[in-house]
N, C-alpha and C positions, 0 to 999 in steps of 0.2 A: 612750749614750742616757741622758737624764736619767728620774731616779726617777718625778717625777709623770709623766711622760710615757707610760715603760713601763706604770703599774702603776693599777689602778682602785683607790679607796678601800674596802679589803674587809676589815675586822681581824675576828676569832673566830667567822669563823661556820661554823667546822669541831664548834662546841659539846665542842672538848677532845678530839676522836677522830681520831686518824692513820686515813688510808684504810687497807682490812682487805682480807686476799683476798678476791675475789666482788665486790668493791663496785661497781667498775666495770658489771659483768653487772648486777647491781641498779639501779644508777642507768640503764643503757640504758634496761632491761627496765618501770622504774618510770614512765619521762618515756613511752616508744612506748606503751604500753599506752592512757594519756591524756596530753592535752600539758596537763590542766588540773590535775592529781593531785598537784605538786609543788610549786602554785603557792597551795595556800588550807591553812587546817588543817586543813578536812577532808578534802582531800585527801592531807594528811599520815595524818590518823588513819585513813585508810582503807585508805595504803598498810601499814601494822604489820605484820597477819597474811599479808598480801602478800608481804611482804621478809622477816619473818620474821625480826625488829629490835625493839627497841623505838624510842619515839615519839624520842629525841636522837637514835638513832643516823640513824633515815630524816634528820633534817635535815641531819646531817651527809655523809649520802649524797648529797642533794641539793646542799650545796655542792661538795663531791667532784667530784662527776659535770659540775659548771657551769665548775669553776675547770679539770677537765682536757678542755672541749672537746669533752665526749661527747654535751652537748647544749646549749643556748642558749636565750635567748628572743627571740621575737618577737609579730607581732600577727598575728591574725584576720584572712583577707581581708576587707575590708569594714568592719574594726571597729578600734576603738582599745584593745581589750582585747588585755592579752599573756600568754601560755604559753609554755612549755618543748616544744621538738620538739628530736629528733637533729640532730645535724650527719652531715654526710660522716663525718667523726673516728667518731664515734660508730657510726652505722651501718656501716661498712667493718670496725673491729673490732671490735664489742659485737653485733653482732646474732646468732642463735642460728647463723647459718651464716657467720660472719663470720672473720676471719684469728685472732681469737686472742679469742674471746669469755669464756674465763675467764683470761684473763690469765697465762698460764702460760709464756711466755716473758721471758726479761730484755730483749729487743729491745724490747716492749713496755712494758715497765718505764722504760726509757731513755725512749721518746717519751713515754710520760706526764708524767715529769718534766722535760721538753722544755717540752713542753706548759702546764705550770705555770708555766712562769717567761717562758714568748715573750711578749710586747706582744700584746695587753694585756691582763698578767697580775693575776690576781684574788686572786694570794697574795702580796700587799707584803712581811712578812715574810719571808717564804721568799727574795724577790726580790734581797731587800737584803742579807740572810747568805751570799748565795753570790755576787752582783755588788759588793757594796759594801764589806763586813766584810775587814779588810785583815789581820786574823791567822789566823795558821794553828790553834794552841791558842784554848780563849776557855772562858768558864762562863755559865752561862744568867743570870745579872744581868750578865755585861759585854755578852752580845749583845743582851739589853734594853735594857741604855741608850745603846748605840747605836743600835740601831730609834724608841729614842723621840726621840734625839737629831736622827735623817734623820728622823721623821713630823710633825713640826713645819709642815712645807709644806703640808699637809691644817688645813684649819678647819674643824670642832675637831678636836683631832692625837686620834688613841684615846686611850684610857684607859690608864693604868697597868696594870691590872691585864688589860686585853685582852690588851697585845702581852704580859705574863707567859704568860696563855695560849695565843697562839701561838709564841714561845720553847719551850716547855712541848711543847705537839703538835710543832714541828720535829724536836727529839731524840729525840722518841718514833717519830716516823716514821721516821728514819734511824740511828737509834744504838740502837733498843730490838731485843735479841737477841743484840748483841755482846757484852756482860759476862757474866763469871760466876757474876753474879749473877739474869741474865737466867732469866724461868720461859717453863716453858713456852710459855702465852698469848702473853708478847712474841715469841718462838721463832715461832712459829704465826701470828701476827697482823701481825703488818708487813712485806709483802713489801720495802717498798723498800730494807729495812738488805740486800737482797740486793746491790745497787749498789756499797754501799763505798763511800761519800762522805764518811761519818764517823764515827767513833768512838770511844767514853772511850779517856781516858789512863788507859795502865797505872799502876798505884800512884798516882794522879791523884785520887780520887773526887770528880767533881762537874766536872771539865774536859775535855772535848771536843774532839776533830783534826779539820780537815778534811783528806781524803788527795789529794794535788795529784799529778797525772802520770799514767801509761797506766793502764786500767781493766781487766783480764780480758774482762767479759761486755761490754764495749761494741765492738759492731760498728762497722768501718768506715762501711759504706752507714749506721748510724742517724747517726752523725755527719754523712756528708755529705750527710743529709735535713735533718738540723738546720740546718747552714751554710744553704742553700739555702732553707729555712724563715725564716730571719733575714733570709735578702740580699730576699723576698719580700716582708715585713713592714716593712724600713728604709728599705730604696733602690733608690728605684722614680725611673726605670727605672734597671737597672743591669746591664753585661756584665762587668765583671770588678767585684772586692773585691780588697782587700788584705788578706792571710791575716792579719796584725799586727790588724787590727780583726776579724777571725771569731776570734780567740782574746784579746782581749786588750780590747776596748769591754765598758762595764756594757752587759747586756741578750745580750751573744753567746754562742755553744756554747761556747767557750773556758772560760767563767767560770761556767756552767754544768754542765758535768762535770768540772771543776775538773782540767782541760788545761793542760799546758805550749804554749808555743807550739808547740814541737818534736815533741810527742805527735802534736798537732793535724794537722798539717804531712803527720806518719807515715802519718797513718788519711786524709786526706784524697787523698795520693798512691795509696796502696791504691785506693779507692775510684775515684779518676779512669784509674786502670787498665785498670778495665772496660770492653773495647770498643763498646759499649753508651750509655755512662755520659752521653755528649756534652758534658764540660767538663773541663777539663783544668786544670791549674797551669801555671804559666809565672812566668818573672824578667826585671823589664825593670828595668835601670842596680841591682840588686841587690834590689829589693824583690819577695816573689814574691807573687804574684795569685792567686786562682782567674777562669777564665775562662768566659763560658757560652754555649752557643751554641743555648740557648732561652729562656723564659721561665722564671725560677727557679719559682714557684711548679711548670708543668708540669715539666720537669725533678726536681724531688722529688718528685711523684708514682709517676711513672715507675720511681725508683730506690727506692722503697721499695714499688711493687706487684711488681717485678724480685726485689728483695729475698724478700718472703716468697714468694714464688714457689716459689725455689728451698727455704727451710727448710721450707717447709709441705707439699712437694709437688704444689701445685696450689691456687689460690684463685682466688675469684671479682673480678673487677675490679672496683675502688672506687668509691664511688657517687657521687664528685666530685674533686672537686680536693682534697686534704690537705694542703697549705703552702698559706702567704699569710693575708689577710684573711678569705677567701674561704671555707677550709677552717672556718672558726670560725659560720658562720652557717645556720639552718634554714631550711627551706623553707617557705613562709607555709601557715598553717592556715584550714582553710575551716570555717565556721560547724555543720557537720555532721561534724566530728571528734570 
């Protein structure tokens, strides 16, 4: 999948802040409240004591909350004015009775960074370091100039001093809490370093691993929600993939949880175990496929309302579709919301 294609033109408007625990619940909690609240300043300044943030942090919360899918914009019935309302994404996990409303599992963790980087992704940066960026080791001025190097395609390409800042927030959302030097705050404040995606180099200071192959907390089923989430969003229609492109194309799971092909392979065979699951692996003249024998969008529904099902105990069924195009957009607001 090529760059421009995946990725909307969106450099720093994270205003410097890796997403924090609760933000998620915030950003739901912030947009359903009003769909207009996130959209003017003062609806910024209104949300403060609200979110109980100061005024950068709500905007950051509001990109947050846009770039993982938990809410959207659209228009006004009737009207050409547009707001922020939930998505399915968003409602299904984020609402007060919802699967995982403060975000306290890694399963959720995994989709949201899923969800960051599927088409069409609003975090470029982030996009391009984990699909494009072809070293394992690197330092926050080599992975800059390579992002400035791919943003060239965009007129005008950001600014120098953007992509430093999102450079900047990447390794703070994924590597802050790993070092020994790490305080508390970082400790406390970024769940995503819980993933293990990447890491300072020991006796290194200042260069960064990304860690390629199996993952602890990453479940089977989120993986082959993921797959299915990709084959929904690429290739339409489509009954089988080739496992070599769900692991191995810019834009796929593969490159995304920084998967071997073989990891891939592993969790995906798990998962199509499931007698439930309705798609299977298969090898024709040596190439192995995944095969589907529904609609992939429904199909990944299914295996991830199945899914926390079973961890959660019992949840409520999702309030739409969650893979595809489909899962990413709100339901139109009427003049009286």
């Amino acid at each position: 999948m090529r760059f421009d294609v995946a990725c909307q033109k969106s450099f720093g408007r994270h205003v410097s802040f890796a997403p924090r625990y609760l933000w998620t619940k915030k950003a739901y909690d912030g947009c359903s409240e009003s769909p207009e609240l996130f959209k003017t300043a003062d609806g910024v300044e209104e949300l403060i004591p609200k979110l109980a943030v100061g005024k950068s942090m709500v905007e950051s919360i509001r990109y947050w909350g846009h770039a993982f899918r938990i809410f959207t914009e659209t228009k006004r019935k009737g009207s050409s004015k547009k707001v922020f309302c939930p998505t399915a994404i968003g409602e299904t996990f984020f609402a007060d009775e919802g699967w995982d409303p403060y975000c306290e599992r890694p399963d959720t963790l995994w989709l949201l960074h899923w969800w960051l980087l599927a088409p069409s992704s609003f975090a470029p940066s982030w996009w391009l370091a984990f699909n494009e960026y072809t070293g394992i080791n690197f330092t926050a001025d080599e992975l800059e100039q390579f992002i400035r190097d791919r943003t060239t395609v965009f007129q005008p390409a950001p600014a120098e001093s953007v992509v430093k800042r999102d450079v900047a927030c990447l390794i703070q959302m994924y590597a802050s809490g790993h070092s020994k030097r790490a305080t508390f705050d970082d400790r406390l404040n970024h769940p995503f370093r819980e993933l293990d995606l990447i890491r300072p180099v020991d006796r290194e200071p200042g260069r960064y691993r990304f860690l390629v192959g199996p993952k602890v907390t990453l479940a089977a089923e989120v993986v082959a929600f993921a797959c299915l989430d990709f084959v929904a969003r690429t290739e339409t229609p489509a009954k089988t993939v080739d496992i070599s492109v769900l692991a191995n194309e810019h834009g796929s799971p593969g490159k995304a949880f920084n998967l071997t092909e073989s990891a891939l392979t592993d969790l995906l065979e798990k998962a199509a175990s499931d007698p439930t699951s309705n798609f299977e692996l298969n090898t024709t003249a040596g190439v192995a496929r995944l095969a589907l024998n529904d609609e992939p969008a429904v199909l990944a529904t299914v295996l991830i309302y199945g899914y926390y099902e079973r961890i959660t105990g019992g949840c409520q069924a999702p309030t739409g579709v969650l893979a595809g195009p489909e899962a990413d957009r709100g339901q139109p607001v009427s003049d009286a919301a």
